[in-house]
Each structure stands twice: as C-alpha cells, then as structure tokens.
N, C-alpha and C positions, 0 to 999 in steps of 0.2 A: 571409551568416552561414555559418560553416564547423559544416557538416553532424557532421564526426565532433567536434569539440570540445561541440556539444548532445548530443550521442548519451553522451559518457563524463559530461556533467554531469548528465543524464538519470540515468544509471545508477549516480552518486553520490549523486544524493539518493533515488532507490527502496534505495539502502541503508543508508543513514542514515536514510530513513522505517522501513523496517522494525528497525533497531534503538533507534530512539526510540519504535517501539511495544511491542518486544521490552520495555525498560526499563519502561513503563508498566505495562506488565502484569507485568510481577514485584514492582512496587510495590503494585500494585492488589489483590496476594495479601497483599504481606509489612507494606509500609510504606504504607497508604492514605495517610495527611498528605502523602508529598512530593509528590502530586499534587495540591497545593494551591500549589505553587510556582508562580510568573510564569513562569519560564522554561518551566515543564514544561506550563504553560496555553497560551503562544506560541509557543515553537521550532517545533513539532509542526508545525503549520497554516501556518508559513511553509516550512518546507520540504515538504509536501504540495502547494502553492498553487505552490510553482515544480514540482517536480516533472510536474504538470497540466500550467502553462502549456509545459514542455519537450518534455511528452509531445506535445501538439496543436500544435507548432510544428514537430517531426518528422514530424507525419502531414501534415501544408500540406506543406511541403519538399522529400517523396519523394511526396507526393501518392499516400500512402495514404487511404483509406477504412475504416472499423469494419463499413462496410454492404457491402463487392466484397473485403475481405479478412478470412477468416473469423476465421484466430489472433487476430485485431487484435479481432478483435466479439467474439472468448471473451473476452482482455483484460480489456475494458470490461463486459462481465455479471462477471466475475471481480470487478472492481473493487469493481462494487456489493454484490456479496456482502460481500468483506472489509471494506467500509464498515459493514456493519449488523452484520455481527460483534463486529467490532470496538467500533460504540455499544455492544453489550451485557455486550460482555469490559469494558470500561472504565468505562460510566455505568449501563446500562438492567439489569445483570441481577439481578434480584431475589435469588439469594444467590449465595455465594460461589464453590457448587457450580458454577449455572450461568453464572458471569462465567468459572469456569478453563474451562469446556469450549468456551466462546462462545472463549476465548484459543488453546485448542489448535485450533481448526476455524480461529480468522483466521491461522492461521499456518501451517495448512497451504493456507490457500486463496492467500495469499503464497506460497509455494513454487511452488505451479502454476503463478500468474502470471509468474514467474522465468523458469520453465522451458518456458512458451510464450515467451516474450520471446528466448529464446536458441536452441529450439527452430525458431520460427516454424510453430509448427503446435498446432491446439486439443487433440489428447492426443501431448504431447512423450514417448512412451516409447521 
C-alpha cells in the first residue's frame, strides 16, 4: 500500500469531515430540517468510518503507537472530546445556546487536532 497516497486520502476526508460538520452545524442553528436529510444522515458516518479506518492503517504502516507516541495519544483524547462535542453541538444539547457553544468548542478542538497532526507534537505552538 503506498504510504503517501493513504496519508493525502487521510487528510482529504479529515477535511471533508470537518466541513460536513462545519455544514451541520450551521444547519443545526439556521435550517434544523435539512438534517433530516438521507444524505446528511449517511455521508457524515461514511466518511468518518474511512477517515478511522485510514487513520489506523497509518499507524500499522509507520508502526506508530497512541501509547510510545505522545502527539498521536493527544490525537486520540482529542478525538473523543470532539466526538462528545460534537453529539451535543448536533443532537444532545438541550438549547440552542448550548448546541452553539458545544459547535464553537468542537471546532476549535478540530483545529488542535490539525495542528498536532501537522505539527507532530501535543501543544503545536
């Protein structure tokens, strides 16, 4: 498997995730219906689900670890942040107030992630 062609596919759909959460969430403020869309229900989760499986087939590959490489372990605590974020920007948060602030926190906690990823190191300043 050639290594740099998963790396830029990798890093096409971590942008296309975050701009089809970007989209979500400007929905979720402006147009709640259209996330009632098929597409808007599927695309998401398929491109997340490769984006993963790219991610852990990188880390086999260069025979990283999340646990001997620390940026790689912020990453993944990263992740799950933006995950639960995210559910609250989107589904969980009880009003509107707190889905925008849940939007602005997953979206800056995507930024970090970026910017460790490009970085390589858990505070890229």
């Amino acid at each position: 498997m050639d290594y740099l062609a998963l790396k830029h596919f990798h890093m096409s759909c971590a942008a296309l995730s975050g701009t089809l959460f970007l989209l979500r969430g400007y929905w979720m403020l402006r147009a709640p219906a259209r996330l009632g869309q098929r597409w808007v229900r599927t695309l998401p989760h398929l491109v997340d689900s490769a984006l993963l499986a790219s991610a852990v087939t990188l880390a086999v590959l260069s025979g990283q670890s999340p646990f001997a490489q620390h940026w790689l372990g912020a990453k993944v605590l990263a992740l799950l942040l933006y995950i639960g974020l995210g559910s609250v920007a989107l589904k969980h948060g009880r009003s509107p107030a707190v889905r925008a602030a849940a939007l602005a926190a997953a979206c800056l906690v995507f930024g970090y992630i970026v910017a460790v990823a490009l970085s390589k190191r858990v505070l890229p300043l």
